[in-house]
VMD Tcl script that draws the C-alpha trace (Angstrom):
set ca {
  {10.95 27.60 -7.70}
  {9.06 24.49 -6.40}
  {6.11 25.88 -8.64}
  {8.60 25.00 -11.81}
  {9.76 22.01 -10.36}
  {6.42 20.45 -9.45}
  {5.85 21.54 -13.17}
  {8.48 19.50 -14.39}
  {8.39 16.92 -12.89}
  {4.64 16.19 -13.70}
  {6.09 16.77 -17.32}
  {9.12 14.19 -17.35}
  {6.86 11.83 -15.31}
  {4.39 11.66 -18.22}
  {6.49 11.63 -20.55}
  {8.47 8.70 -19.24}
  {4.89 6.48 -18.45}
  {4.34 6.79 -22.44}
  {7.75 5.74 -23.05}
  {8.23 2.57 -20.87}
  {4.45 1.90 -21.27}
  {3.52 -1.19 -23.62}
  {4.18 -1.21 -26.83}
  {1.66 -2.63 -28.00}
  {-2.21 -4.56 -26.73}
  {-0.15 -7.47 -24.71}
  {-2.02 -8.25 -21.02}
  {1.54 -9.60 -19.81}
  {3.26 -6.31 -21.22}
  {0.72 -4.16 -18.95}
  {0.02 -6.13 -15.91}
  {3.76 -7.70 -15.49}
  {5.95 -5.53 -18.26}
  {7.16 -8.58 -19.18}
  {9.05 -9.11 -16.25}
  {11.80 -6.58 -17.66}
  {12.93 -5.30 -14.57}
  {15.79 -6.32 -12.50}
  {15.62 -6.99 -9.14}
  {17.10 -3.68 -7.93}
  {14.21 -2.18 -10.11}
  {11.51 -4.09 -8.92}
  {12.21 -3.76 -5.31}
  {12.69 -0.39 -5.46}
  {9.30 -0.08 -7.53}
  {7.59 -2.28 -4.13}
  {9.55 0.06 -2.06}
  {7.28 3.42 -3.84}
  {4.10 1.79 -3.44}
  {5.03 0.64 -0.26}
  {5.80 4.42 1.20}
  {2.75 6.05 0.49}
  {2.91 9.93 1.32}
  {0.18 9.31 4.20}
  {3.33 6.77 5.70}
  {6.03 9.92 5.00}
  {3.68 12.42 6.80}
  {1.49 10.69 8.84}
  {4.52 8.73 10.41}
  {6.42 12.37 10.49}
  {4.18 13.75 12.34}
  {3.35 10.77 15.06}
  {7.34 10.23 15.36}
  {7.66 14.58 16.19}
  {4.57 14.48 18.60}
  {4.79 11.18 20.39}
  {8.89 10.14 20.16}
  {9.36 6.82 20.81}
  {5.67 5.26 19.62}
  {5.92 7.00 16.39}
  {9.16 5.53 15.97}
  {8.01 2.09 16.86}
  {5.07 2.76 14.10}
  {8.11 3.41 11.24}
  {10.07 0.11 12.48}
  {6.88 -1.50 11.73}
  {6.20 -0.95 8.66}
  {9.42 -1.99 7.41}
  {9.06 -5.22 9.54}
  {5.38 -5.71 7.75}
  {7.45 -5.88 4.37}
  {10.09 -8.20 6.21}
  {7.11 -10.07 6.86}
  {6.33 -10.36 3.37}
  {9.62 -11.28 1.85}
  {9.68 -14.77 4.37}
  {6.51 -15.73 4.19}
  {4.57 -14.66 1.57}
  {5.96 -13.24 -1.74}
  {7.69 -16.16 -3.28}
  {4.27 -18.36 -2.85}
  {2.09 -15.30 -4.08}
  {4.78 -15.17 -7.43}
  {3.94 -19.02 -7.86}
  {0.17 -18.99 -7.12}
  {-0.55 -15.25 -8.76}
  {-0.77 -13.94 -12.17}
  {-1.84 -10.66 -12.37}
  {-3.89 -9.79 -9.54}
  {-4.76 -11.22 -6.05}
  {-7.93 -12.99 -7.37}
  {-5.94 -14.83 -9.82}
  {-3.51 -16.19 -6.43}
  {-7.00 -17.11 -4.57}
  {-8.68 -18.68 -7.48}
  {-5.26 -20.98 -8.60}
  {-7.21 -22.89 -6.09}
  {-10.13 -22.21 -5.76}
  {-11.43 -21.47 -9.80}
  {-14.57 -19.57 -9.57}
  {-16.48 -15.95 -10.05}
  {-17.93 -15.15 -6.80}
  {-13.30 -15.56 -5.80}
  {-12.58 -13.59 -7.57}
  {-15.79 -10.60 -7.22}
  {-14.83 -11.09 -3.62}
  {-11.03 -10.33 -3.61}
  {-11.89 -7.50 -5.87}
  {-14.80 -5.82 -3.48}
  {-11.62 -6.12 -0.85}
  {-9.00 -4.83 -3.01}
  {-11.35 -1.92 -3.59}
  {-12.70 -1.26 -0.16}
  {-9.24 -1.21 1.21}
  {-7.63 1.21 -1.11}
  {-10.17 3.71 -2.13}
  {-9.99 5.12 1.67}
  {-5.90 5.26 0.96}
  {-6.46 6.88 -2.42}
  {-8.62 9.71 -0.87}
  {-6.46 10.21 1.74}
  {-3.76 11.15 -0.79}
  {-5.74 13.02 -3.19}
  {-7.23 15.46 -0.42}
  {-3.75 15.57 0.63}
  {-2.30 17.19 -2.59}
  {-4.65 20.85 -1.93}
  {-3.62 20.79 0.86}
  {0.58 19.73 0.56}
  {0.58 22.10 -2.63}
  {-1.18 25.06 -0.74}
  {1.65 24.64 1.98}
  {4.31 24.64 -0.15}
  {3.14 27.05 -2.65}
  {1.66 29.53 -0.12}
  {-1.90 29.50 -1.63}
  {-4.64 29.63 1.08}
  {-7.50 29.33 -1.09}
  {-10.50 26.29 -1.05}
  {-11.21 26.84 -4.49}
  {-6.93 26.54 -5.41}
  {-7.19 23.47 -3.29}
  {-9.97 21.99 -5.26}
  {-8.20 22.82 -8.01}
  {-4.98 20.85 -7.81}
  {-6.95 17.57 -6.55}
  {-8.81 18.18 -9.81}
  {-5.97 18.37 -11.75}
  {-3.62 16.15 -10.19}
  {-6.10 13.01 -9.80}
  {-6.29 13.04 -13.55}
  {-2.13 13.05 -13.62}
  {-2.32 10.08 -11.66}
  {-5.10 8.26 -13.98}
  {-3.53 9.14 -16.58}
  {-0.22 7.39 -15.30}
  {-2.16 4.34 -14.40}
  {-4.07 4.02 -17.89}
  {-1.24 4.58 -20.11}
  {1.86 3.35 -18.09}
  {0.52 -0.20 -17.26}
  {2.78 -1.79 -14.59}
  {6.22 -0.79 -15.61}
  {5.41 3.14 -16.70}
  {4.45 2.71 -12.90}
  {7.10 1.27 -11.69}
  {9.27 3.96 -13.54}
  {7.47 6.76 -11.85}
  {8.36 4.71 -8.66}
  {11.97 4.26 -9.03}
  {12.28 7.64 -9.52}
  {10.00 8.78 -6.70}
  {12.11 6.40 -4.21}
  {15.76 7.54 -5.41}
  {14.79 11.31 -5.18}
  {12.76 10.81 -1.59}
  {15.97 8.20 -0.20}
  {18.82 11.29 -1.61}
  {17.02 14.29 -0.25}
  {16.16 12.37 3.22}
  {19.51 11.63 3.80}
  {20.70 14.90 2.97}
  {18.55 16.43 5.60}
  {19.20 13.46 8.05}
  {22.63 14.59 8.14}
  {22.36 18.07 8.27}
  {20.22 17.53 11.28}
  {22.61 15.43 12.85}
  {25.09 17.91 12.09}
  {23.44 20.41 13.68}
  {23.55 18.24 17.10}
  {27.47 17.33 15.95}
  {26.10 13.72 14.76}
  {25.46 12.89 18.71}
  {21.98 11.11 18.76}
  {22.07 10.94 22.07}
  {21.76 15.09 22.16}
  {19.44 15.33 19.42}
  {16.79 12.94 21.50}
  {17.62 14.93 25.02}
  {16.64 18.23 23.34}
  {13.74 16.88 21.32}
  {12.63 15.87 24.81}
  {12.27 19.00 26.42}
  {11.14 20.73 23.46}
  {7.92 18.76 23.30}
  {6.93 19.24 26.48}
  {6.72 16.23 27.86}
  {9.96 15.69 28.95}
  {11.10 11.86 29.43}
  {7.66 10.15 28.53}
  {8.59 11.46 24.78}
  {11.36 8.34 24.71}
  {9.24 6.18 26.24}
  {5.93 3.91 25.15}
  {2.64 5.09 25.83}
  {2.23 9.22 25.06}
  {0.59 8.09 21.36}
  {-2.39 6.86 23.53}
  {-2.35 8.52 26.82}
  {-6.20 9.38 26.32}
  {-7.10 5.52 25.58}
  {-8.95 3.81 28.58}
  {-6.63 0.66 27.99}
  {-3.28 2.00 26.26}
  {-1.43 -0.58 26.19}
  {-4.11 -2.70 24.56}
  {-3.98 0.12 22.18}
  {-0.64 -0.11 21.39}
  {-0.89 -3.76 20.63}
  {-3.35 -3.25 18.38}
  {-1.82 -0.48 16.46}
  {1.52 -2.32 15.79}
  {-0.55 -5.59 14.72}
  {-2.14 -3.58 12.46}
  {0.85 -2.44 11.11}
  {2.48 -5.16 10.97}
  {-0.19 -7.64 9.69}
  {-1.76 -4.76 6.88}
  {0.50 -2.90 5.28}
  {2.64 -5.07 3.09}
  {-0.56 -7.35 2.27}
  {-2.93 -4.46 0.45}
  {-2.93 -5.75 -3.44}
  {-1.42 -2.56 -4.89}
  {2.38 -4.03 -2.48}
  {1.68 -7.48 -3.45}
  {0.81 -6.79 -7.02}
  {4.31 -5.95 -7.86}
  {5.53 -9.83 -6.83}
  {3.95 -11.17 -10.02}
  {6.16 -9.02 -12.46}
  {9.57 -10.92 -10.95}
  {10.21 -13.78 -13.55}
  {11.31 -16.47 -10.92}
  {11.48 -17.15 -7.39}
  {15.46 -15.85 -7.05}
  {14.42 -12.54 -8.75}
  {11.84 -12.21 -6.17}
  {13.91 -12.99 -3.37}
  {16.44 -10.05 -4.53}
  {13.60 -8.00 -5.03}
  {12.29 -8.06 -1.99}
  {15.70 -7.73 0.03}
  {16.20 -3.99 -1.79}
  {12.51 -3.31 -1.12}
  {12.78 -4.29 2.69}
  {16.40 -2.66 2.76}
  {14.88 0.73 1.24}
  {12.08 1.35 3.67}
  {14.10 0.19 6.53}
  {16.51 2.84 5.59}
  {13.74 5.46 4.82}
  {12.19 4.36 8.55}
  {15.38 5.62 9.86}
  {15.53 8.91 7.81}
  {12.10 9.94 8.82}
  {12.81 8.81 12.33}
  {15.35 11.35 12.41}
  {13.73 13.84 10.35}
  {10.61 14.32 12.33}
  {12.73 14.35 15.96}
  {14.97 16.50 14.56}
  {11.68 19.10 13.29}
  {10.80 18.52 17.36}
  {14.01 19.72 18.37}
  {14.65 22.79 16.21}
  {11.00 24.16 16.45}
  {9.17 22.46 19.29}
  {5.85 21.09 19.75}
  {3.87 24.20 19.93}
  {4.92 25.19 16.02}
  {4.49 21.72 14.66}
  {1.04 21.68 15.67}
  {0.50 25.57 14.75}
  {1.27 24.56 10.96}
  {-0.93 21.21 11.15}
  {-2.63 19.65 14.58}
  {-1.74 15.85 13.58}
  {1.53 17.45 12.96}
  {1.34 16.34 8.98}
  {3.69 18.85 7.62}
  {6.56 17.68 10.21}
  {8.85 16.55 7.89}
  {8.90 19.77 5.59}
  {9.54 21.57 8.99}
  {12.09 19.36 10.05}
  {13.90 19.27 6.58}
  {13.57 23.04 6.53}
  {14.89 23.63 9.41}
  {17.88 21.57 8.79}
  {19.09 24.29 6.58}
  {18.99 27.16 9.49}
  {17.30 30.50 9.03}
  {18.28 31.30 5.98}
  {18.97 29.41 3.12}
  {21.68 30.11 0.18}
  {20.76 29.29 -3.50}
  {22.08 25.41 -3.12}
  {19.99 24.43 -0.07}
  {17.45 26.00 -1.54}
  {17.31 23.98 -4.29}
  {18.37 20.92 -2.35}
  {15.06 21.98 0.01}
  {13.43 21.93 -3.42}
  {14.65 18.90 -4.22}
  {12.68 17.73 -0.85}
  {9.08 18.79 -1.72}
  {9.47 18.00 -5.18}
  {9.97 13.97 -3.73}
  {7.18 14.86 -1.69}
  {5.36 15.80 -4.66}
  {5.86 13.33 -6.32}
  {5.14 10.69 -3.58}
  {1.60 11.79 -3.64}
  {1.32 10.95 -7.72}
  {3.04 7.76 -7.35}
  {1.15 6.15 -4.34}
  {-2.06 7.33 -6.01}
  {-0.99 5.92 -9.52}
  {-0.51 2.58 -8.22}
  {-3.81 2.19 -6.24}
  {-5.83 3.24 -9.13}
  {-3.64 0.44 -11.22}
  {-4.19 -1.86 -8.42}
  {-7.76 -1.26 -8.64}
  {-8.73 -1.01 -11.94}
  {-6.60 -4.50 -13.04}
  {-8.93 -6.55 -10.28}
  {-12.11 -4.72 -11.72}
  {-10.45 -5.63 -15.60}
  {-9.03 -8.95 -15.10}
  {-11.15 -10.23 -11.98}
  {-15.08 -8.90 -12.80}
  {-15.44 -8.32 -16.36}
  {-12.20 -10.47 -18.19}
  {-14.40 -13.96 -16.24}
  {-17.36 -12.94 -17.00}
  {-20.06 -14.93 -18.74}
  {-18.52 -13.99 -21.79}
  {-14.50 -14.02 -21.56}
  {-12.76 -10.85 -22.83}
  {-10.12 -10.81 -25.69}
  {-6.40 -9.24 -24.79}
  {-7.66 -6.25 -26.55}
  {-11.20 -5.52 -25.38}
  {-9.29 -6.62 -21.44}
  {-6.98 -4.24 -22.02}
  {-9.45 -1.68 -23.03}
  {-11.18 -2.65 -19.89}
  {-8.65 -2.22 -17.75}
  {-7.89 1.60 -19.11}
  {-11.84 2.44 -18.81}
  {-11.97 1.13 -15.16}
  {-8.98 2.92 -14.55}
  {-11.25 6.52 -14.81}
  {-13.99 4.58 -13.46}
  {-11.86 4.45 -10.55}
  {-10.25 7.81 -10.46}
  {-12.81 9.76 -10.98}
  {-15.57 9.16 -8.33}
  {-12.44 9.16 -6.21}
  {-11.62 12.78 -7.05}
  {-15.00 13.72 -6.58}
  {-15.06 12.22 -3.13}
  {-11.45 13.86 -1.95}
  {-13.10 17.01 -2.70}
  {-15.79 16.82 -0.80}
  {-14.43 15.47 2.29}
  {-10.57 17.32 2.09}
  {-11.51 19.65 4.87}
  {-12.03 16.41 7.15}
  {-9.51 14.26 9.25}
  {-8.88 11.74 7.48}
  {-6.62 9.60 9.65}
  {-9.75 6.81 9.78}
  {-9.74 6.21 6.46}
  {-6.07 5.76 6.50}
  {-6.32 3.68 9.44}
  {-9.26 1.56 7.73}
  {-7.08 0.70 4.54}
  {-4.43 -1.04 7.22}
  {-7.31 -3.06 8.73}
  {-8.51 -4.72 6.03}
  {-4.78 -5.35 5.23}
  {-4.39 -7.32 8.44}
  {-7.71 -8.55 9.22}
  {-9.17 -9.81 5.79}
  {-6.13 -10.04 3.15}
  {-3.40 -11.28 5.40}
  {-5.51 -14.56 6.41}
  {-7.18 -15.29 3.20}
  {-4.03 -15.26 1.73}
  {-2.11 -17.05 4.52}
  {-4.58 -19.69 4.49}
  {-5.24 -19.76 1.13}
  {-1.40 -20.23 0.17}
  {-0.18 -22.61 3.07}
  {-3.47 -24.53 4.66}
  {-4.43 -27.98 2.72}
  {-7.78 -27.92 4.73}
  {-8.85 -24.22 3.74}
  {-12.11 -24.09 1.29}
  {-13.98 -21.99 -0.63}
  {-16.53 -21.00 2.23}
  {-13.71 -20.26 4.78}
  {-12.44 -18.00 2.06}
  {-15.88 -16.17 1.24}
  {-15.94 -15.91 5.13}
  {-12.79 -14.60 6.00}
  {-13.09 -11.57 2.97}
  {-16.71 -10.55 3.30}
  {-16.76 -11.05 7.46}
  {-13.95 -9.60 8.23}
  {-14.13 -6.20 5.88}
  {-18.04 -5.77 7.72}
  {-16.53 -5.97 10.74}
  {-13.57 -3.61 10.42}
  {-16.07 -1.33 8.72}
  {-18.83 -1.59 11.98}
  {-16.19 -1.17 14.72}
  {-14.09 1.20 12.66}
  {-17.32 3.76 13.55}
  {-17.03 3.49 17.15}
  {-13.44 4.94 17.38}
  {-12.20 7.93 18.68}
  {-10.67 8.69 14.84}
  {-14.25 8.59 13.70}
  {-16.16 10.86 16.63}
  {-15.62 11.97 20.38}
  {-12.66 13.79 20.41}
  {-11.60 17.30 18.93}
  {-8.98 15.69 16.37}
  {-11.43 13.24 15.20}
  {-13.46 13.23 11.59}
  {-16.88 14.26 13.27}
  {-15.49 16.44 16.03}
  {-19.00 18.02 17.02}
  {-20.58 14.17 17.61}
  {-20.11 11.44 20.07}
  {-20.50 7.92 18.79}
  {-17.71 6.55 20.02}
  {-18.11 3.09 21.90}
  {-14.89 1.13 20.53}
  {-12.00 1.76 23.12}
  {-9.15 1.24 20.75}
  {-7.91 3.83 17.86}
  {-8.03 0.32 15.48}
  {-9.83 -2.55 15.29}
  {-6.85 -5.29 14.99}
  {-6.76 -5.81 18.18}
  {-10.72 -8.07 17.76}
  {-10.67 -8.01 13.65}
  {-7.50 -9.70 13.27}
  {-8.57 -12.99 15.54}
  {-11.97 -12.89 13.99}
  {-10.21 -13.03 10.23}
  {-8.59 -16.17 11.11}
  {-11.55 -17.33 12.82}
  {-13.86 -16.98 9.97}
  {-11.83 -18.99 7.78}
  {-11.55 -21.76 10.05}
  {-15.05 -21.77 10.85}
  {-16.04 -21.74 6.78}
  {-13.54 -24.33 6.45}
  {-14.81 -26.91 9.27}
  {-18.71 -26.49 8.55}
  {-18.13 -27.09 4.42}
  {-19.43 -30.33 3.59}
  {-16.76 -33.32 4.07}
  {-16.87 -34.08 0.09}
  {-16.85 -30.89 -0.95}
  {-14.03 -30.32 1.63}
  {-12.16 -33.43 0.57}
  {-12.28 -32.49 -3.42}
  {-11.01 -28.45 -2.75}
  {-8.16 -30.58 -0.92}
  {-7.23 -32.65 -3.76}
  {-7.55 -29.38 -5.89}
  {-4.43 -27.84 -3.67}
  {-2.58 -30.70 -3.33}
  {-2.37 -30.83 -7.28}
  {-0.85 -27.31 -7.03}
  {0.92 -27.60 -3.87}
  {4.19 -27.86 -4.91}
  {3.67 -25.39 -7.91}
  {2.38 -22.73 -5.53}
  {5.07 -22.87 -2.44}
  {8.45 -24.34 -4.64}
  {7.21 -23.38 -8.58}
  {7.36 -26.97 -9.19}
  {5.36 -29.18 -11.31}
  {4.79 -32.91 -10.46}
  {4.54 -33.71 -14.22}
  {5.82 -32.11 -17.80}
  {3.26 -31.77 -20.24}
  {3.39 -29.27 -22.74}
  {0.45 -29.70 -24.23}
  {-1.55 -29.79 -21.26}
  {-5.03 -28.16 -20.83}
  {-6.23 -25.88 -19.16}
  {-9.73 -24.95 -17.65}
  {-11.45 -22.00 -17.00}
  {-13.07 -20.23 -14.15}
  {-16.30 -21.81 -15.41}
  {-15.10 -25.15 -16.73}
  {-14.61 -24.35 -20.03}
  {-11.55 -26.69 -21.21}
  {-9.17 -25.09 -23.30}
  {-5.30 -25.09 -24.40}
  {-2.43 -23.32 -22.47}
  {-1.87 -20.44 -24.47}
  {0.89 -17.96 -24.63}
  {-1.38 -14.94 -22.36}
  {-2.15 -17.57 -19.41}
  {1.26 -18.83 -18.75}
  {3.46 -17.18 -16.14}
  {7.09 -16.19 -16.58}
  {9.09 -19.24 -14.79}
  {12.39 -20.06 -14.31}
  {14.22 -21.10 -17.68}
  {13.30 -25.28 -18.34}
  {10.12 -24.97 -15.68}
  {6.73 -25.65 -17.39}
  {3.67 -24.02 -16.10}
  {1.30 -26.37 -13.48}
  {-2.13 -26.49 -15.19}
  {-5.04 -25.07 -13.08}
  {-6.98 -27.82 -11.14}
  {-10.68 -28.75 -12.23}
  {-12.84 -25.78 -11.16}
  {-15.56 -26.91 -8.36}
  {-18.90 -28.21 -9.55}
}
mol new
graphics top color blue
foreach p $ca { graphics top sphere $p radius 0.5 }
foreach p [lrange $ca 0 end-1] q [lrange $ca 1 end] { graphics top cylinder $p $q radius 0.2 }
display resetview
């Protein structure tokens, strides 16, 4: 049965990315979709690319093994979108086009911006897109009882191309499609098993957490902080670290905060946001009581029998909601569970690649010596797409035997330790120049990628990626705890050793789009104003370079690019 429905699914899901795709060779159809959705639409759309199926399983299984830090971890993520919707979303809709370079360069107008926000955007989600693809042997061989490397191989294979195929073809609202759909089947079937489980305790949390307790043999520490890093020389450092991570990262990787430039004005982005953050907070809770629930019914022991970071708790949690045997409607209602699953994995990996290939289209080769048309762009954007997905296919198969919690666990650094300052100071500090921003990208992605290799995730313990080496020297499971500071540090430091002219002109260049970028509005009307290019070239507005504003607002020209 879940063979047929993964079938179908894959089917329907096509078919509706050719459907809502664009219409015809518009950039502002395929990056934005013309701003067509409503806000319930959109949010829900952040909400799928937000809950990646590394967050659904990975979280499962920390919240069954450790109790009370895992559930910490899922309250974090949805306060890392909360995050977002205050502080960040409504400036990044003002200041952003299509991708994050376009936010950084509004400006600060230049090529080596823009090359630099797309080396980030692609060193922090290639690690999440492996993740997922190795993850699809391996959820598929579960679930369809296949033991087999070479079956494994197979479905990455074949799914990856699924998923680039979604990307190319879909644009950003055949995506967002796939992601609507993927969040109302994963938020109906989680509550569903929710409250079975809570059933089965006669909806008494207080009884469900007692006998999760003592059936993951730990007893009382399981409801308490700490038993996620017992083996850390400093764990509560550790902690810290991990949550700031969280916290800081997740909402600010480009393929979340790409979805804030297809709202059409400020308001629609505040409603968008509010389902988004409403969503996940109520999916946080569902998996919360999902994976204690798998703890109480089966107990440690067989949790980390099926997988040892306990990966496939939430299948074993939702199965066991349904008791030992199932009749034919909670079978298909357990059905109805993997196929979300299922498609989780397409839709998280479908956005990355988009993610990805737009900054390689629209950031590297659309500004390069020689500016693209709409129609070679968009043909750009479709052939990076593969260029993309494919090496990234090839890589999940090679290292899909692996632990690949690092990688994972990478992707959130960069979030927090690269992307969340450049664009904090980048959207809010007057001071902040093209040096601190160079700085803040390039330093702090080398050093999240030199201490990342001195964790315990990487080497020195048996759950790690190199089991059988030792080259572990870094005492915390991330590196937020020193990456995070040095982020922020970085971009002051570029900032305060630029040259004072140079400094004072980049001022002058945000203070002309100040109020554009953090209230979308424009200190003077001109309709016929110019605008320049990335390298200087002057120009008239025209129709492909002006963002979707509220109704009567005219679009802030781009300052003078630096000389």
């Amino acid at each position: 049965m879940s063979l047929v429905a993964f079938t179908a699914v894959a089917t329907v899901t096509l078919l509706l990315c050719i459907v809502t795709g664009p219409d015809r060779d518009n950039l502002e159809e395929f990056y934005t979709g013309f701003g067509r959705l409503s806000p319930m639409g959109n949010g829900l759309a952040v909400a799928g690319d937000y809950i990646s199926a590394a967050t659904v399983l990975g979280t499962g299984g920390i919240i069954a093994l450790t109790g009370y830090d895992g559930v910490v971890l899922a309250l974090s993520t949805a306060l890392s979108l909360m995050l977002l919707m205050f502080l960040l979303a409504e400036p990044l809709r003002n200041a952003g086009r299509f991708t994050m370079g376009d936010a950084l360069a509004r400006r600060m107008p230049g090529r080596a911006v823009r090359i630099a926000a797309c080396a980030t955007t692609l060193t922090a989600l290639v690690p999440l897109m492996l993740v997922q693809l190795a993850g699809t042997g391996d959820l598929l061989a579960f679930l369809l009882g296949f033991t087999s490397q070479g079956f494994k191989t197979g479905c990455v294979v074949a799914l990856g191309a699924l998923m680039i195929s979604y990307a190319a073809i879909g644009g950003m609202k055949g995506t967002a499609v796939i992601q609507i759909v993927k969040m109302v089947m994963l938020l109906g079937s989680g509550t569903v098993v929710a409250g079975l489980l809570l059933h089965r305790f006669d909806w008494n949390p207080g009884t469900l957490l007692a006998t999760a307790a003592r059936q993951s043999d730990a007893g009382s520490a399981y409801l308490k902080p700490g038993m996620e890093f017992t083996d850390s020389p400093l764990p509560r450092m550790d902690m810290i670290s991990s949550q700031l991570t969280v916290v800081l990262g997740a909402a600010c990787l480009p393929h979340v905060t790409m979805r804030m430039y297809t709202a059409r004005h400020a308001r629609e982005v505040r409603r968008s946001m509010t389902w988004a953050v409403s969503s996940v907070g109520f999916f946080a809770l569902i998996v919360s009581v999902v994976g204690i629930g798998a703890t109480a019914l089966l107990g440690r022991s067989a949790i980390t029998a099926a997988h040892p970071q306990g990966n496939t708790a939430y299948l074993l949690g939702a199965r066991a909601a349904f008791g030992p045997t199932m009749s034919t409607t909670e079978a298909l209602l357990f059905t109805t569970v993997t196929t979300a699953l299922f498609l989780t994995l397409l839709a998280s990996v479908a956005g990355a690649i988009l993610a990805c290939a737009n900054s390689l289209a629209h950031d590297v080769f659309a500004y390069g010596r020689r500016q693209l048309g709409e129609r070679a762009e968009l043909r750009t954007v479709r052939i990076t797409a593969l260029a993309v997905g494919a090496p990234a296919i090839v890589l999940a198969t090679l290292v899909q035997h692996r632990n690949l919690q690092p990688l994972v666990t990478l992707s959130f650094c960069l979030g927090a330790s690269a992307l969340a300052p450049a664009l904090v100071y980048s959207l809010f500090w007057r001071r902040f120049t093209r040096a601190g921003l160079m700085w803040t990208l390039l330093g702090s992605t080398a050093v999240c990628l030199a201490l990342m290799t001195g964790t315990n995730l990487v080497s020195g313990s048996p759950g790690s990626a190199f089991p059988g080496h030792d080259f572990n020297w870094f005492p915390f499971t991330t590196t937020g705890i020193v990456s995070v500071p040095l982020g922020f540090l970085f971009g002051w430091l570029g900032t305060v050793l630029t040259p004072a002219r140079s400094a004072a002109e980049q001022r002058r260049r945000y203070e002309a789009v100040e109020e554009w970028i953090l209230a979308g509005a424009v200190r003077r009307t001109d309709p016929g104003a110019v605008r320049q290019t990335d390298h200087g070239a002057v120009r008239r507005t025209d129709p492909r370079a002006v963002q979707q504003t509220d109704p009567g607002a005219v679009q802030q020209p781009n300052p003078a690019p630096e000389r």
